[in-house]
DRENLUMMAR-522403 format. One record per residue: residue in one letter; y, x, z of N, C-alpha, C in turn. Coordinates in steps of 0.02 Angstrom, whole numbers, plus 32768, in hexadecimal, padded with zeros to 4 digits. Layout:
N
aYXZYXZYXZ ...
//
This chain:
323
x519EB24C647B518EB27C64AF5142B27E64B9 x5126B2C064C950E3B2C364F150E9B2D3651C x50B2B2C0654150A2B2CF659A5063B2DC6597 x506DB32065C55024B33A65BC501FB3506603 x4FEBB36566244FCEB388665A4F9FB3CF6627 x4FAAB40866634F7EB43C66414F7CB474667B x4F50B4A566774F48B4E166AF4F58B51D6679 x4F8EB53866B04F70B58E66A34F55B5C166ED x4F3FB5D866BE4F22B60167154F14B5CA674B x4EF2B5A7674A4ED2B56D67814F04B5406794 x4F44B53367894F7BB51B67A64F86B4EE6765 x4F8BB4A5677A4F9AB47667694FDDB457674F x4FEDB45E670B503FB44967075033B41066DF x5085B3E166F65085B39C66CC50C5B3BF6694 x50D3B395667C510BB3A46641510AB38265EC x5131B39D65E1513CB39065935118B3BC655A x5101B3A4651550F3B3C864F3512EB3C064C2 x513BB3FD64B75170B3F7647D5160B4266441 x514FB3FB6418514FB42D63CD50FFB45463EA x5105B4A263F150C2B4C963FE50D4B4DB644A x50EAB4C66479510DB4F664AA5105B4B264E4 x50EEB4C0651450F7B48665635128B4A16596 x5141B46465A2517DB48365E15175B444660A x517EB4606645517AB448669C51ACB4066694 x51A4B3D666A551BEB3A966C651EAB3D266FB x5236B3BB6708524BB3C76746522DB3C3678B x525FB3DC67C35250B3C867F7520EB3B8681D x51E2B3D167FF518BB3D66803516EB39067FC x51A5B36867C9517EB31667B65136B327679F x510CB30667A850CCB312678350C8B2C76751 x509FB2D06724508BB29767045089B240672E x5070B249675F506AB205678650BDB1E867A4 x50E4B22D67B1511FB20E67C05149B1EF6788 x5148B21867365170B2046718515BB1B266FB x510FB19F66EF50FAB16066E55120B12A6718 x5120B150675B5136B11267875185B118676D x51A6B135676551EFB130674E5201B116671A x51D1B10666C851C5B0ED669D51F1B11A667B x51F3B0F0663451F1B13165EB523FB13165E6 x526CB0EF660952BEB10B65F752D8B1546621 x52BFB15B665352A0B19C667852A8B1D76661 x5266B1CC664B5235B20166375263B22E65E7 x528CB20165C152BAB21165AF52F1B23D65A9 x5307B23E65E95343B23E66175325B279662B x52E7B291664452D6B2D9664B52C7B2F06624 x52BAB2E965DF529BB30865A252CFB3366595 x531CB30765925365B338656E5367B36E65B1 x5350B36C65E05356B387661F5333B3D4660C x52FDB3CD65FE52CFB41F65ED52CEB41465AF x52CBB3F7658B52B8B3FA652E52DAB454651F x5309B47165435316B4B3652952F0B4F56564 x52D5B4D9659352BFB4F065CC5299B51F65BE x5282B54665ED5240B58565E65215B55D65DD x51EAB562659D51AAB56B658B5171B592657F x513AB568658050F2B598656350CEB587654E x50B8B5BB64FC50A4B58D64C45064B57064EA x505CB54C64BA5024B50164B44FDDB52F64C1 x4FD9B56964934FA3B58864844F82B5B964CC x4FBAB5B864E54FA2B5E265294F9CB5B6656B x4F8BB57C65604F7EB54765914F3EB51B6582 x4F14B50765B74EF1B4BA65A24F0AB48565BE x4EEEB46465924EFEB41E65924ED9B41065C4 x4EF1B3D066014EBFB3AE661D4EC2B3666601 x4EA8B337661B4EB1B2F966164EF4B2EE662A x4F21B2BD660D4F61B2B866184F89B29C6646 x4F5BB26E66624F6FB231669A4F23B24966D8 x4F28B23667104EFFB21967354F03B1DA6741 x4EE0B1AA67214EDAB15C67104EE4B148674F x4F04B10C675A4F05B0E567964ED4B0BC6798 x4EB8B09E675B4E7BB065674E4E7DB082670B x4E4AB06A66EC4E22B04F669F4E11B0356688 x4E29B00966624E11AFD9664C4E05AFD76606 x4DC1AFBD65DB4DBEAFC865AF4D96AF966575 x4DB8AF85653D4DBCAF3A652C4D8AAF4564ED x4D8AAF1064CE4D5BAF01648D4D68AEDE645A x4DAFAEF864414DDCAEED641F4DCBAEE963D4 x4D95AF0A63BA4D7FAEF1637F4D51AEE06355 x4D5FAEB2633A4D20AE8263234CF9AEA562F5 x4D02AED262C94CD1AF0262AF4C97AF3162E2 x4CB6AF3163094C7DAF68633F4C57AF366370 x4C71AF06636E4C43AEDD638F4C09AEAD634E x4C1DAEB063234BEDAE9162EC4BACAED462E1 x4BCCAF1162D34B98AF4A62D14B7FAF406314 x4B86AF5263594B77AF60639A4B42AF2F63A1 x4B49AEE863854B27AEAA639B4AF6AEA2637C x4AF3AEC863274AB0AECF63074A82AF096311 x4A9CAF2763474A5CAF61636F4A4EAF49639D x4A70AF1363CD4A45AF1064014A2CAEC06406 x4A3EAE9B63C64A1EAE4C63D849F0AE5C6390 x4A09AE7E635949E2AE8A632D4A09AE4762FC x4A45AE4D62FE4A74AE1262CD4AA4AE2662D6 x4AD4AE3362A84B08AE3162B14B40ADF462D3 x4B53ADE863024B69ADA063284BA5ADBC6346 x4BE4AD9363414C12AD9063824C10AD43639D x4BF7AD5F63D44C18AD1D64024C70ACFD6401 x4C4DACB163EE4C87AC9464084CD5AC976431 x4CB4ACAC64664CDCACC0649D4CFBAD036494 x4CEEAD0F64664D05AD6C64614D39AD51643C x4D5AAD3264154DA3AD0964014DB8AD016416 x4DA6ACC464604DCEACCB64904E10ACE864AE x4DFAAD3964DD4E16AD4464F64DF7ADA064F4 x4E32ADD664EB4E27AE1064EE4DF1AE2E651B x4DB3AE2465134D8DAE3D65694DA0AE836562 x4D82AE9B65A84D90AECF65BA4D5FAEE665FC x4D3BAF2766094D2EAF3366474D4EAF6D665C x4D3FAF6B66984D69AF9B66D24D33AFE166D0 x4D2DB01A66D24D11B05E66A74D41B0986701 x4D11B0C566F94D0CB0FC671C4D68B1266720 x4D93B13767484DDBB14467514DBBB1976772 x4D7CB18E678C4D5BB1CB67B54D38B20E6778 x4D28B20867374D14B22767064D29B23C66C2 x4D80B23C66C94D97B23E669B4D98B298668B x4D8DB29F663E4D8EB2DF66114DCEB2F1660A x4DD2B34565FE4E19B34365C34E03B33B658E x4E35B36C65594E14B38065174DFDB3C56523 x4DD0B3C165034DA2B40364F94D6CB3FE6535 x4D69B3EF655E4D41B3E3659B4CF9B3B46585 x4CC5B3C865A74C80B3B965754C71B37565B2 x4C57B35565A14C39B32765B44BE3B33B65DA x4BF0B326661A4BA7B33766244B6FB2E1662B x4B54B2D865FE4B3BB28865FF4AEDB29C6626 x4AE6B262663D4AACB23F66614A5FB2526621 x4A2FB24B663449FAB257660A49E9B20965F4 x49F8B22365B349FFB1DC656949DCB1F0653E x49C3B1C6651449C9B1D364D549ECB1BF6499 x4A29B18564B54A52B18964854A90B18964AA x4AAAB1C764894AF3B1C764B44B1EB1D06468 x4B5DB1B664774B76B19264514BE8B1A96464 x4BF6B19864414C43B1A364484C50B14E6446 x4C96B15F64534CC9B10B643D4D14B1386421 x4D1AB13163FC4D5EB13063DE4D90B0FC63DA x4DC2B0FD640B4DF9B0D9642D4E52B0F76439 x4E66B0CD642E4EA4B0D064454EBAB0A76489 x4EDDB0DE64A24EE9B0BC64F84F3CB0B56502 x4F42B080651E4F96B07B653C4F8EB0A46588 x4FC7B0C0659A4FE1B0C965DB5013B0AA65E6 x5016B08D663B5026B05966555075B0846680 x509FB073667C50F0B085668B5110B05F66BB x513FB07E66D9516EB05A66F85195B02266CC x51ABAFE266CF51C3AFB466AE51E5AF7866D6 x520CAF5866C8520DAF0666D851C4AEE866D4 x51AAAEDC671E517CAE9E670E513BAEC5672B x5129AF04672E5102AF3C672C50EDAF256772 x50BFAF216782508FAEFD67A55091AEC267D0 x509FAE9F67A050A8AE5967A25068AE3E6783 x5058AE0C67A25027ADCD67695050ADAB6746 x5019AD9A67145035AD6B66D8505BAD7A669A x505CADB566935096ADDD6674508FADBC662C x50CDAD9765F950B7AD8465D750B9ADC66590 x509AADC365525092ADE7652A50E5AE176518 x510FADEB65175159AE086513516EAE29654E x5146AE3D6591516CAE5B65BE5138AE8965B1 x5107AE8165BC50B8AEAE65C650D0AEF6657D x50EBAEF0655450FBAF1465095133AF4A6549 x516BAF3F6566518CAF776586516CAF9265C1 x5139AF7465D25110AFAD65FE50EBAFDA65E6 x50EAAFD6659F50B0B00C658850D8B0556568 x50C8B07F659F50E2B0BD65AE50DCB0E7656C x5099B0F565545084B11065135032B1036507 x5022B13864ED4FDEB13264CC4FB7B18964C9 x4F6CB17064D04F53B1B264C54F0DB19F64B8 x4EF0B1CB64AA4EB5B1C364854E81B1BB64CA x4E45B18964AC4E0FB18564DE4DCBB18564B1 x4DA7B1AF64DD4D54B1B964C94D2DB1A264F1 x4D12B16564F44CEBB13465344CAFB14A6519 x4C7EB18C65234C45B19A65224C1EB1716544 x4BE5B16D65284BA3B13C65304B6BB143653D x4B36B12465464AE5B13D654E4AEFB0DD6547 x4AD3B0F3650E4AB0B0AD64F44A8DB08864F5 x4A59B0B0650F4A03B09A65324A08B078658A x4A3AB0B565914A44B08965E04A76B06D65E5 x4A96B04A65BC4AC5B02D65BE4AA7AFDA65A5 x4A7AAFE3656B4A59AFB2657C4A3AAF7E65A9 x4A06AFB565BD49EFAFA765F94A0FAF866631 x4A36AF9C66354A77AF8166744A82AF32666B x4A97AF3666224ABBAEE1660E4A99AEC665F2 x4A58AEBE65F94A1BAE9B66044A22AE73663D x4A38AE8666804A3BAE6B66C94A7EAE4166CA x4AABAE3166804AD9AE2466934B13AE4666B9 x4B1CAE7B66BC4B4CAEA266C94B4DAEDE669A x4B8FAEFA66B24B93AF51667E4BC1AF49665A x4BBDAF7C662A4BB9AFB3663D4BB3AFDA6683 x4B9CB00466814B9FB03A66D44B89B06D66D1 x4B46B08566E44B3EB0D066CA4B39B0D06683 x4B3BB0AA664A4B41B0A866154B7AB0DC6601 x4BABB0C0663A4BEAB0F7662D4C26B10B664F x4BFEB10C668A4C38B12466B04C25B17866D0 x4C01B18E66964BEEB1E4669F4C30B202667E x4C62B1F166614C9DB20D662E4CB6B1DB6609 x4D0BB1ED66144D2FB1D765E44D67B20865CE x4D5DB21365954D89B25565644DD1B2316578 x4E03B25065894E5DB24465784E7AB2806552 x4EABB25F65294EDCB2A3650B4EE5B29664CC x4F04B2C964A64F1BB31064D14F5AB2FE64FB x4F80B2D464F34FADB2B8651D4FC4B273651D x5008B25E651F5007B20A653A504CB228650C x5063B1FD64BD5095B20A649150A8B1B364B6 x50F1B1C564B95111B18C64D1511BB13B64A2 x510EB10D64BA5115B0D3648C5155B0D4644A x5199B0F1646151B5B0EB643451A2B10C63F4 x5171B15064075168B17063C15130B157638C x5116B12E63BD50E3B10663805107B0AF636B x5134B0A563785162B076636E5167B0806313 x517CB09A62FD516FB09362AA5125B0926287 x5103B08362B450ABB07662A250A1B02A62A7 x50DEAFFA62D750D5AFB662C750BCAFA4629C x5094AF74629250A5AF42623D50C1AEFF6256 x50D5AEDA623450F2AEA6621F50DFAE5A626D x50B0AE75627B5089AE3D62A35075AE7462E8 x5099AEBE62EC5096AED7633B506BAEF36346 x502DAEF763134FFEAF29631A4FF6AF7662F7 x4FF2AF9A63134FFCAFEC63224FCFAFFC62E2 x4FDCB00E629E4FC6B01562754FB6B069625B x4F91B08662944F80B0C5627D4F31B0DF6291 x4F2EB11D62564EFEB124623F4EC6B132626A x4E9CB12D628D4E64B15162A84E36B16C6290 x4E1AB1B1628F4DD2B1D362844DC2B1DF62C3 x4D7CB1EF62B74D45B20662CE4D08B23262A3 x4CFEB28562C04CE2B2BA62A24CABB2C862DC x4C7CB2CB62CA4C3EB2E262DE4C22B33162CA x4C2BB37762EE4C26B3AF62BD4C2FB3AA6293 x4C80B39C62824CA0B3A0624E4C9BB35F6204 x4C70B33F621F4C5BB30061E64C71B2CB61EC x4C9EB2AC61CD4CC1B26461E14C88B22561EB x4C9BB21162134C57B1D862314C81B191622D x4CBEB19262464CD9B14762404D33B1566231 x4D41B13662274D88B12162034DA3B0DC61F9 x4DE9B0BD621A4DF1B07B62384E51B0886223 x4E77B04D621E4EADB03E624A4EA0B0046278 x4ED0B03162B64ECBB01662F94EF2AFC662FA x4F18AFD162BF4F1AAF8462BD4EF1AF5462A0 x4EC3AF5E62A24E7CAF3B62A84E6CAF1262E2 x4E8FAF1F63144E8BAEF363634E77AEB96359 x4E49AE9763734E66AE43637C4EA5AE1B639D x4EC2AE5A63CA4F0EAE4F63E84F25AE8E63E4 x4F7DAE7E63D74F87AEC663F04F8BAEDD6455 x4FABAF2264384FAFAF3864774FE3AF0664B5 x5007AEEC64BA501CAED564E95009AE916500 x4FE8AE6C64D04FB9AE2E64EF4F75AE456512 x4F4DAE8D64F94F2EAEA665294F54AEBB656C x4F80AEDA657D4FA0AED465C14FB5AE9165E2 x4FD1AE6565B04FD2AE3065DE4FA5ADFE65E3 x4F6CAE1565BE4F26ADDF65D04F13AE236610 x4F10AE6266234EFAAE7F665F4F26AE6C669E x4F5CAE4D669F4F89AE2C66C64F76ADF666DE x4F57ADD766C44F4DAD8B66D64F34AD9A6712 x4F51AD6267564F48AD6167844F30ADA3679D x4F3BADD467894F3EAE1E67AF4F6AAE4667AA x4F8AAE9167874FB6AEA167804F97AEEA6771 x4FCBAF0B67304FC7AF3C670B4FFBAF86673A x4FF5AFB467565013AFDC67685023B01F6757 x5048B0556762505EB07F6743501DB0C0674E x5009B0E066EC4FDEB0F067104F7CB0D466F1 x4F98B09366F24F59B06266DE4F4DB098666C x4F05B07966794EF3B09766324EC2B0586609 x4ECDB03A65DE4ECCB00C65B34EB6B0316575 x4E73B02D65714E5BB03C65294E45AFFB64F2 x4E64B01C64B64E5EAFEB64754E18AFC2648F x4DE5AFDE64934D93AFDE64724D89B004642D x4D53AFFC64324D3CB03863F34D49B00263AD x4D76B035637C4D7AB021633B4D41B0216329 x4D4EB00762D24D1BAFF862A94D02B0236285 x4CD4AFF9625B4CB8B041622D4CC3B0776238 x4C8EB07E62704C78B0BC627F4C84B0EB62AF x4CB5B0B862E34CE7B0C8630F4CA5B0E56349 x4C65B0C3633A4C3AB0F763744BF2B0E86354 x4BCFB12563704B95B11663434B6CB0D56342 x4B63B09A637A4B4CB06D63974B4EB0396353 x4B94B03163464BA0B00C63234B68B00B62BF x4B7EB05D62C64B59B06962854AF9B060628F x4AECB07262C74AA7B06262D94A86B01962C3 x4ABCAFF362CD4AB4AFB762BF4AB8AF97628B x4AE9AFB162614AE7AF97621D4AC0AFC661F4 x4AA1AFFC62004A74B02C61D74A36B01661D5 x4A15AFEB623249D3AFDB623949BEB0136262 x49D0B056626349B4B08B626B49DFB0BC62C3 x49C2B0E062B749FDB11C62EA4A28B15462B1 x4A26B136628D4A59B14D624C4A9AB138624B x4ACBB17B62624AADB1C6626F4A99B1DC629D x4A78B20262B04A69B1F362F04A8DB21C632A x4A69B1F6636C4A86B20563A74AAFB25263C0 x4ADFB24463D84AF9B29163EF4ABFB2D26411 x4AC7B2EC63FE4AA1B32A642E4AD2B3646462 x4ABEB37D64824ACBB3B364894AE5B3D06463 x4B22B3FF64704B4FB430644B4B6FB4096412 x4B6EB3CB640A4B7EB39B63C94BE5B39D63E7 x4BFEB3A263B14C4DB3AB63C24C7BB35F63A8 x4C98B33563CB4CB0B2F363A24CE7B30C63BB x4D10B2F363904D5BB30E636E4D6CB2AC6350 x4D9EB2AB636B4DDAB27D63644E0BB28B636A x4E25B253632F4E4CB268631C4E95B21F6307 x4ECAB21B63354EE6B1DD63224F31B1F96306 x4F4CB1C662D24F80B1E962B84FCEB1CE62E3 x4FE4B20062EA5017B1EE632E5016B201634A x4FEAB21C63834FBCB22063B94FC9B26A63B9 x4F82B289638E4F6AB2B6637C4F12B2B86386 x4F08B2F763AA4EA4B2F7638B4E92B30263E8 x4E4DB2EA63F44E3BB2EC64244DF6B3116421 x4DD9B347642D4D93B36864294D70B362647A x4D25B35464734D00B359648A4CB9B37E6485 x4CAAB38C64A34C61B3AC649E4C1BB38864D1 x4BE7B37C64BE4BC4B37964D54B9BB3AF650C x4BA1B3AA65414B71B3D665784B2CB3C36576 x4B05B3FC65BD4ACAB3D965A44AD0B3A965E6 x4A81B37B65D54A67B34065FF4A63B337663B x4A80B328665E4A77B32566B54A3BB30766C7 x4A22B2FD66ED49E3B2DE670849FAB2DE674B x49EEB285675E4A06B272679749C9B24967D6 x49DAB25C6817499CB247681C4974B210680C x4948B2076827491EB1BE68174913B1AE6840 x491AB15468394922B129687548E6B0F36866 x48CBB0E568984893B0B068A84898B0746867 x4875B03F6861488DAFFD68274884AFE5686F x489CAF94686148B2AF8068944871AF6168D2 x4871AF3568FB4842AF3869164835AEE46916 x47E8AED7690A47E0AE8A691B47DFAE726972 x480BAE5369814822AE2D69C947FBADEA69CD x47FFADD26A1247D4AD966A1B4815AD5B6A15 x4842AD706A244885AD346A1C487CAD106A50 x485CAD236A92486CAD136AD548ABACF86AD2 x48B0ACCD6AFE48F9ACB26B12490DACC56B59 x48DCACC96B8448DAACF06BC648B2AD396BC8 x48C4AD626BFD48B5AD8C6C11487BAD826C3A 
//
């Protein structure tokens, strides 16, 4: 099944995509209700309209598919962090600790894209894509609970849809220099879509060891820039949900991205193993097109540059202890 959100004429509908054609969810469910009901559900209404009034695909947009409850978004593979790490330490290095345990940070729920919807970024000079795969978070046994172990955390995951964690690289730097960040690095946009295809249909993409073995591209005006399988993870998908569980809890709704694949999965990475800004940075009117197999394709466009105000640097204080 897909689940999509889309407008016609300014009016907002949730529903199904079927084949070329979207139809309404019953009873005016929208997307957020059927997640909380989870996918045996969501099912159960599909045979419900699957013959229902429709309207083709082509006479609708797409919005983003979910309104995220949180975001969270991980760094799942060790190729993009070996490129990523030789642009900004000037070596290629993974830390230790990146074996460990799936990291992950928490990312903007307030700036999410559809498809086709342009991105308006902050004034950069390197702005940049991430090419990712994201879980959505379902009604389940266990579903917002802590601790969830990897075998329960696998039936909360509702489905999947494509994510574009756009960047500004320069200030994103900058930021985690201070020990924190990402932040405005990237919480100006995050691409979703074109919809959320339910876990069971990427269920024959397993391999052998649970990881989701399908194809990802990434097209830059039309030019392939990176190409990955997503089972490339350092974990799969449900030990990332239940390492975001630990002592907190995953809810219906929640959005869990891979991290950016490899080779080439964003330009950052190639920056780094080239030496250079080769290829270089996005511009204006520049179109990235992803593309995951399963899924389907996610387009973006670049807008132009916002300019935001400007704020003071900080101020030297006497570190009085009294007033």
């Amino acid at each position: 099944m897909r689940i999509a959100r889309w407008t016609v004429t300014d009016l907002i509908h949730d529903g199904f995509v079927i084949d070329d054609r979207v139809v309404e969810f019953p009873d005016g469910l929208t997307v957020a209700d059927v997640l909380a009901r989870g996918l045996s559900a969501t099912g159960e209404l599909y045979e419900r309209v699957r013959d229902a009034a429709a309207t083709p695909l082509a006479d609708i947009r797409l919005l983003a598919p979910l309104v995220p409850a949180a975001v969270r978004d991980f760094v799942a593979f060790e190729e993009h962090v070996e490129g990523v790490s030789a642009g900004v330490e000037g070596k290629s290095d993974v830390a230790p600790e990146w074996y460990e345990a799936p990291t992950f940070y928490f990312t903007n729920p307030h700036t999410i894209l559809g498809p086709d919807e342009p991105v308006s970024p902050p004034v950069t000079e390197r702005l940049d894509f991430e090419l990712e795969l994201a879980a959505v978070i379902g009604a389940a046994p266990g579903v917002g609970q802590a601790n969830l172990t990897a075998g329960d955390a696998a039936s909360v995951i509702f489905g999947y849809t494509i994510m574009n964690d756009w960047s500004a690289r320069d200030l994103q730097g900058r930021e985690m220099k201070v020990r924190l960040g990402p932040a405005k690095g990237k919480d100006f946009g995050m691409s979703l879509g074109p919809w959320i295809v339910t876990a069971d249909e990427l269920a024959p993409y397993l391999d052998a060891d649970g990881f989701l073995a399908v194809r990802a591209e990434v097209y830059v005006n039309d030019e392939l820039v990176g190409e990955d399988l997503v089972s490339n993870m350092g974990w799969p998908f449900p030990e990332l949900v239940a390492y975001a569980s630990r002592n907190s809890c995953v809810v219906p709704g929640d959005v869990l991205g891979s991290g950016t694949v490899g080779n080439g999965g964003c330009l950052g990475e190639l920056w780094g193993r080239n030496g250079s800004l080769t290829p270089p940075p996005l511009q204006t009117g520049d179109i990235v097109r992803m593309v995951v197999e399963g899924v389907g394709e996610l387009v973006g466009a670049v807008g132009a540059h916002v300019a935001a105000p400007q704020l003071p640097r900080a101020r030297t204080r006497t570190r009085a202890r009294r007033r």
